[in-house]
Phi, psi and omega in degrees: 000354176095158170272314172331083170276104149313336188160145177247125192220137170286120181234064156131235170255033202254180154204133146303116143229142224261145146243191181294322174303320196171203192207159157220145198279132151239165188269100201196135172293113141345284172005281187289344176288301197307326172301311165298250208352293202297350173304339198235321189241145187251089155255207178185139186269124163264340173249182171273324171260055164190136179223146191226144187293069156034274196312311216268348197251153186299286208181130111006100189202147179248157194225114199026067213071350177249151165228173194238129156299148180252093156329194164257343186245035187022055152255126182282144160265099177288140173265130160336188068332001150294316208243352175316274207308338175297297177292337177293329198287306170331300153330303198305314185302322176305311208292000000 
C-alpha cells in the first residue's frame, strides 16, 4: 500500500490507513498507531478517530459548521470542535 501515510481513521479496533499507494484496514488501536507514527512523521489527531500527516495537508476549510483538513489529494478529514484550534495553530507551523 505503500509508506506515505496521508491520514489514519479509526474504525472499531481496526485503523485504516489510506497512503499514496492505496489504503488498508489493520487490527491495530490509533492510540498505538498515531504513538509509533510520531517518532518519525510530524502529524496531528484531528479528531478522536482520526489522524492526519503534516506532509499530506492543504488547508483547513469549513462547510456549515464543520470544519475539515484538505489533503493534498483533496480528501477531507474532519476536525472536532475541540481539536480546531490545535489544528489550526498546527497548519500555521507547516507554512
Amino acid at each position: 500500500i505503500g509508506k506515505d501515510i496521508i491520514y489514519l481513521k479509526s474504525e472499531l479496533h481496526y485503523v485504516r490507513v489510506v497512503t499514496t499507494g492505496g489504503e488498508s484496514l489493520v487490527l491495530f488501536n490509533l492510540r498505538d498507531a498515531v504513538a509509533d507514527l510520531e517518532k518519525s512523521v510530524q502529524g496531528i489527531q484531528t479528531h478522536r478517530s482520526y489522524w492526519v500527516s503534516g506532509t499530506h495537508i492543504k488547508t483547513m476549510v469549513s462547510e456549515k459548521d464543520r470544519k475539515f483538513i484538505l489533503t493534498l489529494n483533496d480528501e477531507k478529514v474532519p476536525v472536532s470542535r475541540r481539536k480546531a484550534a490545535a489544528a489550526r495553530r498546527f497548519i500555521k507551523t507547516l507554512a
